[in-house]
C-alpha positions, 0 to 999 in steps of 0.5 A: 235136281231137286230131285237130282236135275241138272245145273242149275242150278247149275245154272240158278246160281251160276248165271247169277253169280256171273251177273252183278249189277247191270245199270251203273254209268261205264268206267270209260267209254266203250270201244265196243262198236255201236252196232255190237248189241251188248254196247249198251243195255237192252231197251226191251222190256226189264232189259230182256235181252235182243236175241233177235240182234245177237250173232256168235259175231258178237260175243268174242269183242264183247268179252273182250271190251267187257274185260277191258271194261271192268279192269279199269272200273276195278283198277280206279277203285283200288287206286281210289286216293280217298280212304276206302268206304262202303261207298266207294269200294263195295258199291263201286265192285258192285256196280262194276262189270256191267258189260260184263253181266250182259255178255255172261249172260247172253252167251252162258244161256246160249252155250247151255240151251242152243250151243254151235261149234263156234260157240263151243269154239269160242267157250274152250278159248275164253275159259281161261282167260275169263278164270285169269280176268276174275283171278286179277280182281279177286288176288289184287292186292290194293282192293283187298286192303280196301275190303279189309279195312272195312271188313274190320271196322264193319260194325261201327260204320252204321250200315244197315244189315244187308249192307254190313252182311254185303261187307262180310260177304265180300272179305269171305269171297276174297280170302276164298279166293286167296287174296292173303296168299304170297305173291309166289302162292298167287301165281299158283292160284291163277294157273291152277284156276286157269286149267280148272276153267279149261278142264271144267269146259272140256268136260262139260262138252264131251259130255253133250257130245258123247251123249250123241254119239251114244244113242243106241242104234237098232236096226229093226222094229221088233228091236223096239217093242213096247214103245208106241208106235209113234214112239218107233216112228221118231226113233226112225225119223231121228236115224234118217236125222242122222243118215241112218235110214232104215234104222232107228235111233233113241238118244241117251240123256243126261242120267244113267237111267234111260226113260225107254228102260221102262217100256222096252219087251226086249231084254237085249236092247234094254241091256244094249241101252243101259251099257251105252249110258253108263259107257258114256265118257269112258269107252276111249275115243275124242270124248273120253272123260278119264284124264279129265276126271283126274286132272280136275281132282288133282288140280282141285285138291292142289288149290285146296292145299295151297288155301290151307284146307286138307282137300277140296270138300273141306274148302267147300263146305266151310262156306255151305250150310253143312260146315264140315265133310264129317256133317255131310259124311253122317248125313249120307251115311245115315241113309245109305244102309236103309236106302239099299236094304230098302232098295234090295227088298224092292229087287227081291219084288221085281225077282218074283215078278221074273220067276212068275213069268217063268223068266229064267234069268236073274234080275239085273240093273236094266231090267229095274225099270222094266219089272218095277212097273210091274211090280207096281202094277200088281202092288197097286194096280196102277200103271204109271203110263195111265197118268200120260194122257192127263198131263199135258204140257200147257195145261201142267204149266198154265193150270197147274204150276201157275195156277198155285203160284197164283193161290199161294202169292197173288201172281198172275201170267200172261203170255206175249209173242213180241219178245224174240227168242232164241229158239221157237220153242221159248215160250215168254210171259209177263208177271204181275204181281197181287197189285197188278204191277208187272214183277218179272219176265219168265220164259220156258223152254220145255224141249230136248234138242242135240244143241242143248245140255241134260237135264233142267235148271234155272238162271236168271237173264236180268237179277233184281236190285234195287241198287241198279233199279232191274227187275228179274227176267229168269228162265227155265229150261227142261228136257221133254223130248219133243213130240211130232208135229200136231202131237200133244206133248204129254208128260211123266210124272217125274216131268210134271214133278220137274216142272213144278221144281224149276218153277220153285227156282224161278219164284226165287228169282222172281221174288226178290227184293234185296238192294244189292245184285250178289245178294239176288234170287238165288245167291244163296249157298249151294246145299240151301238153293234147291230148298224153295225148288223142292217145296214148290214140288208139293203143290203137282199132287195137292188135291185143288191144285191137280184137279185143275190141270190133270185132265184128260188131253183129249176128253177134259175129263178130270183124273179119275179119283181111284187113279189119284189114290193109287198115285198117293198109295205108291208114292214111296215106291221105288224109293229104295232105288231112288234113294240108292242111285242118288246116293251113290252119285253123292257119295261118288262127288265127296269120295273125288273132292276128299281126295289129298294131291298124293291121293288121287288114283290112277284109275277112275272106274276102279276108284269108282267101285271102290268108294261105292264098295266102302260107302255100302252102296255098291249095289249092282242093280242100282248104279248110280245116278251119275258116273264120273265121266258124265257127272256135269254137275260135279265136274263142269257145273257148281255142285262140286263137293255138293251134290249131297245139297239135293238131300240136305235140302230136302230135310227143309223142303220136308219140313217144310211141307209139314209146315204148310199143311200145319197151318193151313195149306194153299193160302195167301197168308202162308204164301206170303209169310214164305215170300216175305222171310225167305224168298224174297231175301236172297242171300242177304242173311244166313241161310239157316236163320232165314229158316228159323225166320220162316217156320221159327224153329230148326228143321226137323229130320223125320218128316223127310225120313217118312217121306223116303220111306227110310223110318223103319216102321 
């Protein structure tokens, strides 16, 4: 996400924060019975996890073993008698908690991508406590004397880098977490971080399960014209799912915008759909997410307080790239005036097109999609439907998203059955590098499913180290509704354009070589982690890269040229609502976490138009991306006071691409020179160095203005 997608990252760094080492000998022996498949590591292959072997059964004793585990491991080392050294105090925490990242990751990717009730069950149980275990470690007061003894003499220990900057790291996550508050301020801490682990898993499941219960319900085919026929057909078959027969179902995503918007001949069905997602979460009834909202600000805002900050997004921004609530504030600011005026132009377009055709009405946000097409259509004579039929899933995947891997770095895929999976639509392949040496494990879940969050992401089963000697198994997840049997699945161009973007996350993974597990893959600031996602997006429409996967699903022939000029003309289309709804939901993210304790409202959608009001996005055909009842990136995910990081981030991508193309495009030799200084490091340097190391200079802001259209010429 990015263009916007979900967690990833909530989930690329999430499950990699949860996953420090995982191949150090135990502090104690476990009490964890043999036949629990998280007793001892997975003998698969780079330690891929035995899904076959794992029941919901497993996973309450194995958290339970696996903090008892890791206390004792924390508790020897901050009793250590020895004075403290890089060895025995850093290393140790980092070689810590191995059933711990085991367990993590197993049950994080579960409730993520093919939750149950009793995984949900367990989840609401276990937030707490897991918040109470991290907060034992983080506020002891024995092992942050240790850290800090070392953090003060760091530069005359004769470390090498990345273990000097592991030292820096540490001491900064310690007093982040609040390891110099007073005993009676820790206290605060733990049951504020308990509720937040709470509230956050509240959020996060009303979310899904609000998500069914608001698929718009219709009763007849005309209700549905414009979809396909086979389109109706799964309709219908999702209602008799559900026990509707006779009636017909569309299930509501993660977004506010809903795909079928953009085909639906019916006006009041267009305007029942978008009423039911921008309803989500704050219609009353089980799955209401008002109070959580403003439990989860308050309580945020609170911590931010007890830490010395004035809210939430100063304390967490001090620790992103862009320092400061003022430096995201002048970044979003400067885009929201063109983006509208941008955005109201584009609805005067989508106007004429109604009055042409005699409409008689006055153009409202579910009519966006709808008319937009046409707009297009008439613009440039390009229908974004004629693009389906050469973007097929596995051609996209294999001879198009590979295939670029394999001309910018060497790598190579090849898939293997004999791994288990949790579900059958996981696809699982080996890679290997340019030397023919295996690198990592990939595995692709493409489909939507009722179990399964919105959205897209990336996390990493297995994070490299050369400390603990593991090699990455990263996975990507997406959200393609699942055609019916014997039926091509075949993609939007905003799909193929995710596909390549998760992939980007994964390289990250995949590509990194850095010793320690905190510094692996994608443990990099929260507002930096989509930048090498977002670059990886350029390679969908590059000439020799498309020609080789956008063909025709039936035929084979390849795209026909005028097409692919027509999709290269539009390209920034639309980017005034793109832009604007994006935006807004940023905007949304900074107004909550901006938020002194005695500032909080009552009210979360007055609250709501008021801040969209003040920043000047308070346009009514364009709502925002997300609203607050359902913004898991913000509310249950990693991005809190963070979501602007999807633009901020695009200013590297941007400048990035111009890069490439300066020096000579799809080239091993670029390839390489962006593997070697930058995804393959991990955290273990300043993000914004490791750019200047890369294209030896800062990033410059125009490249990213003319992508969005956003230049004024």
């Amino acid at each position: 996400m990015i263009r916007p997608h979900i967690l990833l990252v909530a989930a690329a760094a999430g499950a990699a924060a949860s996953m420090a080492a995982v191949a150090a000998p135990l502090a104690s022996a476990s009490m964890l019975e043999a036949s629990n498949p998280f007793a001892k590591a997975s003998t698969l292959p780079f330690q891929y996890p035995a899904w076959d072997k794992i029941r919901n059964e497993h996973f309450a004793p194995a958290f339970a073993e696996a903090m008892r585990q890791e206390a004792a491991e924390i508790e020897a080392i901050a009793n250590n008698k020895a004075a403290p050294t890089f060895e025995n105090t850093i290393v140790a925490m980092e070689r810590s908690g191995q059933l711990m990242n085991r367990v993590s990751a197993a049950f994080g990717t579960l409730k993520g991508s093919y939750t149950n009730d009793a995984l949900q069950a367990l989840d609401k149980e276990l937030a707490p406590k897991l918040s109470a275990h991290n907060d034992a470690i983080r506020l002891n007061p024995k092992l942050y004397a240790r850290i800090k003894a070392l953090y003060d003499k760091r530069s005359k220990l004769g470390l090498d880098a990345e273990s000097q900057y592991l030292i820096d790291r540490y001491h900064t996550d310690f007093v982040r977490a609040g390891a110099k508050l007073s005993d009676a301020d820790k206290a605060k801490m733990k049951a504020m971080n308990g509720q937040l682990a709470a509230l956050s898993t509240e959020f996060a499941q009303n979310v899904l399960k609000e998500a069914n219960a608001s698929a718009l319900v219709v009763d007849s085919r005309a209700e549905l014209a414009g979809m396909s026929d086979k389109q109706i057909d799964a309709a219908a078959a999702e209602a008799k799912k559900r026990g509707l027969d006779g009636k017909f179902v569309i299930p509501v995503v993660n977004t506010t915008q809903q795909a079928a918007l953009s085909v639906l001949t019916n006006r009041a069905t267009r305007e029942k759909l978008l009423a039911a997602s921008l309803a989500r979460g704050s219609r009353g009834g089980d799955y209401d997410n008002r109070d959580v909202v403003l439990k989860i600000a308050k309580l945020r805002a609170e911590r931010a307080t007890l830490l010395g900050y004035p809210n939430h997004a100063a304390y967490h921004l001090e620790d992103q790239t862009a320092k400061t609530p003022a430096a995201v504030n002048q970044l979003l600011a400067e885009f929201a005036k063109p983006a509208v005026s941008n955005a109201r132009k584009e609805a005067a377009e989508i106007q004429k097109v109604i009055d042409a055709e005699k409409g008689g009405f006055q153009a409202a946000a579910h009519d966006w999609a709808f008319y937009s097409d046409k707009v297009r259509a008439a613009k440039y004579a390009f229908d974004a439907g004629q693009l389906r039929p050469y973007f097929e899933l596995n051609r996209v995947l294999q001879d198009g998203v590979f295939f670029a891997a394999n001309k910018e770095f060497g790598i190579s895929f090849k898939e293997r059955k004999d791994l288990p999976t949790y579900n059958e639509d996981v696809r699982v392949f080996d890679v290997f590098d340019h030397d023919g040496k295996q690198l990592a494990i990939f595995t692709f879940d493409p489909y939507a499913r009722a179990n399964k969050r919105g959205g897209a992401w990336a996390n990493a089963w297995v994070p490299q180290s050369k400390l603990m000697g593991t090699k990455p198994v990263i996975a990507n997840n997406l959200n393609i509704a699942k055609p019916a049997a014997g039926e091509p699945t075949l993609l939007t161009y905003d799909e193929v354009r995710t596909t390549f973007h998760e992939f980007g996350h994964a390289l990250h993974g995949m590509f990194s070589d850095v010793k320690y597990p905190r510094f692996s893959g994608s443990r990099v600031p929260r507002d930096y982690v989509e930048f090498p996602s977002q670059v990886n997006e350029m390679w969908m429409a590059w000439p020799e890269v498309l020609a080789n996967y956008a063909k025709h699903y039936q035929t084979g022939a390849p795209m026909p040229k005028e097409l692919l000029e027509k999709v290269q003309a539009s390209q920034q289309f639309n980017e005034g609502f793109r832009t604007t709804e994006y935006l807004a939901a940023s905007l949304l993210d900074q107004a909550w976490h901006q938020l002194s304790p005695g500032q909080i409202p009552t009210d979360v959608l007055a609250f709501e138009a008021d801040a969209l009001k003040k920043a000047g996005v308070d346009f009514a055909l364009v709502p925002p991306r997300y609203r607050s009842t359902y913004f898991s990136h913000t509310f249950a995910g990693g991005y809190s006071a963070g979501y602007y990081g999807y633009l901020w981030a695009e200013k590297l991508d941007a400048d990035t691409v111009n890069w490439f193309k300066e020096h000579g495009g799809l080239t091993r030799k670029n390839g390489d020179h962006f593997r070697k200084t930058l995804l393959s490091r991990g955290g273990t340097i300043d993000a914004m160095q490791m750019y200047r190391n890369f294209s030896g200079r800062d990033a410059q802001v125009r490249p990213l203005l003319e992508r969005r259209g956003l230049t004024g010429e």
